[in-house]
C-alpha positions as a printed NumPy array, in Angstrom:
array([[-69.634,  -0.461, -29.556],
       [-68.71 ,  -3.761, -30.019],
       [-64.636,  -2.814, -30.602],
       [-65.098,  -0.624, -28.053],
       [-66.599,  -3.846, -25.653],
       [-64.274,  -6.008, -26.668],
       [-61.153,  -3.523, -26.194],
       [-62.032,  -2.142, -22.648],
       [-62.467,  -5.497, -21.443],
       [-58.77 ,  -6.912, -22.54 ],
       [-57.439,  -3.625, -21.089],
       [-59.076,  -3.718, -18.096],
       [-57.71 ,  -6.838, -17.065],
       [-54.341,  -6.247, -18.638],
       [-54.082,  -2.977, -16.42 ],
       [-55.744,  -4.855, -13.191],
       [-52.758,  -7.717, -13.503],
       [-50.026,  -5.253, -13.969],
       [-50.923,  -3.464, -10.894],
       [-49.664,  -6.252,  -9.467],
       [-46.2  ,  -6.392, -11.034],
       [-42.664,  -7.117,  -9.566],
       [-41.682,  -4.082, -11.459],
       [-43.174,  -1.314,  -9.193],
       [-42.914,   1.72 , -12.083],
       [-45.058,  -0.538, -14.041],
       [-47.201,  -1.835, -10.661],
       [-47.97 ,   1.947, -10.004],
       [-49.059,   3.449, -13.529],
       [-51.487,   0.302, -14.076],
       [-53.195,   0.974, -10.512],
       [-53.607,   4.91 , -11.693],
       [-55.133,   3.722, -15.159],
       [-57.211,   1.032, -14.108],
       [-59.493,   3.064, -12.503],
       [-60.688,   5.393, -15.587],
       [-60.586,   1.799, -17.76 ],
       [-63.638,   1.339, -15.182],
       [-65.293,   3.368, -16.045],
       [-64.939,   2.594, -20.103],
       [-66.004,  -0.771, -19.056],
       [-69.362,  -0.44 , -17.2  ],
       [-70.055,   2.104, -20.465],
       [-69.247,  -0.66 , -23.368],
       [-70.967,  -3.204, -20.782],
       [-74.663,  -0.96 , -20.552],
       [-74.949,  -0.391, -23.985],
       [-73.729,  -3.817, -25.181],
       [-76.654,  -5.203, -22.852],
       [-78.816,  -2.618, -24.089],
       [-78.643,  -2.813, -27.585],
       [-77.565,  -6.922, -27.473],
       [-81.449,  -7.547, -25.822],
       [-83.41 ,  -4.561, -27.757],
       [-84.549,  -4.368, -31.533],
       [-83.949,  -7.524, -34.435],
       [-82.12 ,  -4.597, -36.338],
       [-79.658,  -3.671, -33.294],
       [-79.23 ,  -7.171, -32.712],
       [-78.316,  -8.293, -36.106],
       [-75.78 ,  -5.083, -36.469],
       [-74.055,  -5.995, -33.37 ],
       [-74.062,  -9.704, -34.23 ],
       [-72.314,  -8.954, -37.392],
       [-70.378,  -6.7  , -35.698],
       [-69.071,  -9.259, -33.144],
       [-68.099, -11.712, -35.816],
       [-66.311,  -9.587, -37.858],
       [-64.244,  -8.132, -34.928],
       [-63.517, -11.386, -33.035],
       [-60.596, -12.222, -35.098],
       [-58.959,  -8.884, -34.6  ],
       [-59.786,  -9.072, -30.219],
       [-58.24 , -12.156, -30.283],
       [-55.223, -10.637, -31.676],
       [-54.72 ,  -7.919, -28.621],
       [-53.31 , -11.536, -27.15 ],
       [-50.411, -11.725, -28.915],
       [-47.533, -12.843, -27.388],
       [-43.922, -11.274, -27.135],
       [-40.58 , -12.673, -27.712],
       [-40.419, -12.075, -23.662],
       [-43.078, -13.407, -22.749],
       [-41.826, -16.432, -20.606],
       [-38.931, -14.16 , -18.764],
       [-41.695, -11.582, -17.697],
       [-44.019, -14.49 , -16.686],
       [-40.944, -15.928, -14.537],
       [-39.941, -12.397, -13.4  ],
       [-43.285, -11.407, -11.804],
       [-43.607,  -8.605, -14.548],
       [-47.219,  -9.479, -15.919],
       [-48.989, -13.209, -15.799],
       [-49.046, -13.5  , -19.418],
       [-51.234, -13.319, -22.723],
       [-53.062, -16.547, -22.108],
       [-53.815, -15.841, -18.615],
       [-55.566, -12.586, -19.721],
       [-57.439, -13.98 , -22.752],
       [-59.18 , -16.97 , -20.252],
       [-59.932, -14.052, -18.072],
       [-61.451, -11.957, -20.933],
       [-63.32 , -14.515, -22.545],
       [-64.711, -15.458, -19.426],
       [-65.71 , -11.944, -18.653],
       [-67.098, -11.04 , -22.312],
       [-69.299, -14.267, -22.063],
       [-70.586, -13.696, -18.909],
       [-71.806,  -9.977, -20.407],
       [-72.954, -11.491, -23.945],
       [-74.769, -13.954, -22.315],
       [-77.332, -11.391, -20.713],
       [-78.212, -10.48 , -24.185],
       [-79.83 , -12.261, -27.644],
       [-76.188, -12.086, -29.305],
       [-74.928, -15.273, -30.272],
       [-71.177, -15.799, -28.627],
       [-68.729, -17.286, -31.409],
       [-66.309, -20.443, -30.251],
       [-63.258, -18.434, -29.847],
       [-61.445, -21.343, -30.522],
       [-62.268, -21.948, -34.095],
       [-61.466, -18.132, -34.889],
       [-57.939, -17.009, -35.875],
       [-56.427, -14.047, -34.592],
       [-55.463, -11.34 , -36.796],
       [-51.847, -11.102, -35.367],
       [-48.783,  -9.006, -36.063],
       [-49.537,  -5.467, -34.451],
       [-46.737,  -6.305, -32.19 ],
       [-44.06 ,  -6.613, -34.759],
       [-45.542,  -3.243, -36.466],
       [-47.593,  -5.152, -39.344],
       [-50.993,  -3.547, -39.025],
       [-53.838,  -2.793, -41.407],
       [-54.072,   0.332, -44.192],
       [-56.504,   1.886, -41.218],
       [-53.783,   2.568, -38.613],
       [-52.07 ,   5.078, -40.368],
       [-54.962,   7.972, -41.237],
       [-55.997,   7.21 , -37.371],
       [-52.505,   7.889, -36.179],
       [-52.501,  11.033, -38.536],
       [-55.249,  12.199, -37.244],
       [-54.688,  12.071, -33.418],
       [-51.333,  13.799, -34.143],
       [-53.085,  16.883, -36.126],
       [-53.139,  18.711, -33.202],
       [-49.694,  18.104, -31.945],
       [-48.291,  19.099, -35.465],
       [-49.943,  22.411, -35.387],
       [-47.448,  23.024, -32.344],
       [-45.135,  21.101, -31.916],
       [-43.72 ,  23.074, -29.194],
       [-46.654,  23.317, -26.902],
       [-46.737,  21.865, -23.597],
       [-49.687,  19.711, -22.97 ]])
């Protein structure tokens, strides 16, 4: 739940800023999207309150959790090589500009609840998904969501 939370919140607003992009392709796809990434959000956002402000045993799970997966969030903020041309193109207003909206959002939900919010500041992101280096947990996921598509490769979806 807490991934999940965490996730739908920096996509939300990632989807929500480049529905306003120079780049109109991009501008129209994110307006189409950001509507089902809604609905993922007001989902991770009822059971995070839920669970956050229920039992000791809920709490402490999601507490542990939110530490562990902090690091990792952070690291959905990592910056491109391009960053400062698509800033100064209109393309998308840029990592940092989404993470201060996210954190702000995320605290404003944690708050309602007995979970204790981390100082994002003193964590370090797990970076390097953007230059392919990613955990030994990617790969079986990938595998997996692709087992279909390998039965038939020649299917039309």
């Amino acid at each position: 739940m807490i991934r999940h939370f965490l996730y739908d919140h920096a996509e939300i607003l990632r989807f929500e800023a480049l529905s306003h992009s120079s780049y109109e392709p991009l501008a129209q796809v994110a307006r189409k999207l950001k509507g089902e990434l809604k609905y993922h959000t007001l989902h991770a956002n009822t059971w995070i309150k839920q669970l956050g402000s229920s039992t000791e045993e809920a709490i402490e799970r999601l507490q542990n959790s939110l530490n562990y997966t902090l690091p990792f969030a952070l690291g959905l903020f990592e910056k491109t090589a391009a960053e400062d041309q698509i800033i100064s193109e209109g393309i998308f207003v840029g990592e940092d500009e989404i993470k201060a909206r996210w954190q702000e959002n995320i605290t404003k939900i944690l708050s309602q609840t007995a979970l204790d919010i981390p100082d994002l500041a003193a964590l370090t992101p797990v970076f390097g998904g953007r230059i392919g280096e990613h955990t030994e947990y990617l790969q079986p996921l990938l595998d997996e969501m692709a087992e279909v598509f390998r039965v038939d490769p020649t299917a039309e979806w």
